[in-house]
C-alpha positions in Angstrom: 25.4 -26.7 79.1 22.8 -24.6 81.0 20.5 -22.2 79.1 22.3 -19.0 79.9 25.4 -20.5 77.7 22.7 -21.1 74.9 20.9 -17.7 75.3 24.7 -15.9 75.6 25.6 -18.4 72.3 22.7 -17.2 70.4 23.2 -13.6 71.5 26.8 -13.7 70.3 25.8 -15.8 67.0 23.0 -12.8 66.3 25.5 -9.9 67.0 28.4 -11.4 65.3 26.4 -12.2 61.8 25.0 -9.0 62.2 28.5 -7.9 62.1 29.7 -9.7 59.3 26.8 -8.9 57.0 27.4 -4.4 58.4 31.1 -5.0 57.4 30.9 -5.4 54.0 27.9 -3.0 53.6 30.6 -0.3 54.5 32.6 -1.1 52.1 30.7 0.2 49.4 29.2 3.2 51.2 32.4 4.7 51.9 33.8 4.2 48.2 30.5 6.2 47.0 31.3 8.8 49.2 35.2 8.9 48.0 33.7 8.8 44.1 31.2 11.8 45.3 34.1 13.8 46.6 36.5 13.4 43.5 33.1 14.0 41.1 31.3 16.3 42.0 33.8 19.2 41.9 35.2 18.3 39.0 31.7 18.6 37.4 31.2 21.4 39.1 34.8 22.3 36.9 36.8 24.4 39.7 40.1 24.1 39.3 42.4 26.5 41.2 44.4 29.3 40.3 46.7 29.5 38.3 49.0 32.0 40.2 48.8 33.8 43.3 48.4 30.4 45.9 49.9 31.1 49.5 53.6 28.9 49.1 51.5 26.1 51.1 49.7 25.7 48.6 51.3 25.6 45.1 51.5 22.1 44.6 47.6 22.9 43.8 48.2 25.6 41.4 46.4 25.5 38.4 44.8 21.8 39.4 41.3 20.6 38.9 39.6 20.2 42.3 39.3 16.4 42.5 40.1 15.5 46.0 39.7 16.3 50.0 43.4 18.1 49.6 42.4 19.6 46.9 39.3 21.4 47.7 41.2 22.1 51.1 43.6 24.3 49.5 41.1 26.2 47.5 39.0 26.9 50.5 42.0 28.2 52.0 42.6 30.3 48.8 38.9 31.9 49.1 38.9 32.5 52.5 42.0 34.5 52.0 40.8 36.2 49.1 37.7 36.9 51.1 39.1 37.9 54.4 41.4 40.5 52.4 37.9 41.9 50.0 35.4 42.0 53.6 38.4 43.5 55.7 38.1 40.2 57.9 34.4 40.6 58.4 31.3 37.7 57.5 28.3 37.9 55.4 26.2 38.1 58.8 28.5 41.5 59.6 28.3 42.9 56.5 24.6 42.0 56.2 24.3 44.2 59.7 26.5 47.1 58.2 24.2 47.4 55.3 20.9 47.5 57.4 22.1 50.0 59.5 23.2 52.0 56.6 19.5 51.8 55.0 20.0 48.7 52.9 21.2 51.5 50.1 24.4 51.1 50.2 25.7 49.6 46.6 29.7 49.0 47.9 28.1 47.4 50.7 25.7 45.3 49.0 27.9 44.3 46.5 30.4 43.0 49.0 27.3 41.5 50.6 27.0 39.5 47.7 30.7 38.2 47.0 31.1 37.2 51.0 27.5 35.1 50.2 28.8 33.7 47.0 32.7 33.0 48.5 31.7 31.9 51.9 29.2 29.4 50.1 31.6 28.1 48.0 34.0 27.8 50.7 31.5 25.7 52.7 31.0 23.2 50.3 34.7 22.9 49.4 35.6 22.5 52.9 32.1 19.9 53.3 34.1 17.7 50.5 37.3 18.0 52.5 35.6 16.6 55.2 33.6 14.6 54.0 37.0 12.9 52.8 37.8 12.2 56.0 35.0 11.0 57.0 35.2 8.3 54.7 38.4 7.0 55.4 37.4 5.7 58.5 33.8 4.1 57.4 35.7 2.3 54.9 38.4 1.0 57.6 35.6 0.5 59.9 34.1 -2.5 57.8 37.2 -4.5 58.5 36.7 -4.3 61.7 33.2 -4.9 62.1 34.0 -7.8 59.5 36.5 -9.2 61.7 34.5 -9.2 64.8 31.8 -10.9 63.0 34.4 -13.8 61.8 35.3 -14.0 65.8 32.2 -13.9 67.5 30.3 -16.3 65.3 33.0 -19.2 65.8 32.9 -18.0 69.5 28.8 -18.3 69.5 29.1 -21.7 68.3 31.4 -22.9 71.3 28.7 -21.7 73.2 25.8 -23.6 71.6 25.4 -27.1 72.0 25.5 -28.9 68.3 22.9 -31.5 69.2 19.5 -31.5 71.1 20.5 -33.3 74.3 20.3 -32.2 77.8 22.8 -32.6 79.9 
């Protein structure tokens, strides 16, 4: 065996340990993040409506926030709300109306203030429904990082010779 088959045997030994120990790492990264996204807003206690969800989504009526779905629907809920209170405009176009008006404005700042507070809530609803989805795939990702390990150290070994003589 020449010493590129040893260098190219050690290489895949390294990278396919490395693997195997990343694997199962994942594993428990992306089931914190899937007990963050059902915790967190049902600490934060939201729970949506009891009445007046878009047909889409009552099956959410009246249910405590506790996963991606979940949140989804109530971030559709506030944006609608939202969109109908601000006339279809953002914060940042409200913010503008009520500097050019003098900043004096108390309908103006008050709407200012419920677009900052929905449009915030909103964000971090729709940060959990993402971040739902981003966990999915970490967590199926460790299988196969685990399973290229399990192939590439076998396959590493095949390279390397198993005793200290030269051919």
């Amino acid at each position: 065996m020449n010493g590129s088959h040893r260098r190219a045997g050690a290489l895949l030994g390294t990278v396919g340990t490395a693997l195997l120990v990343a694997g199962p790492v994942m594993v428990p990264r992306g089931r914190h993040g899937r007990k963050e996204i059902r915790t967190e807003p049902v600490a934060q206690k939201i729970t949506s409506p009891d009445h007046g969800l878009p047909a889409e989504l009552a099956a959410h009526t009246g249910r405590r926030v506790g996963t991606g779905p979940d949140a989804h629907a109530c971030a559709e809920f506030i944006k609608g709300n939202l969109d109908r209170a601000a006339g279809g405009r953002a914060y940042a176009e409200i913010t503008a109306e009520l500097h050019a008006a003098g900043g004096d404005d108390e309908k103006l700042a008050a709407l200012r203030r419920t677009a900052f507070t929905g449009q915030s809530l909103r964000a971090s609803l729709m940060s959990a429904h993402q971040a739902r989805h981003l966990t999915t795939p970490v967590t199926g990702l460790d299988a196969a990082l685990t399973g290229g390990g399990a192939a590439l150290v076998p396959a590493a070994g095949a390279l390397t010779p198993c005793s200290s003589h030269r051919s």
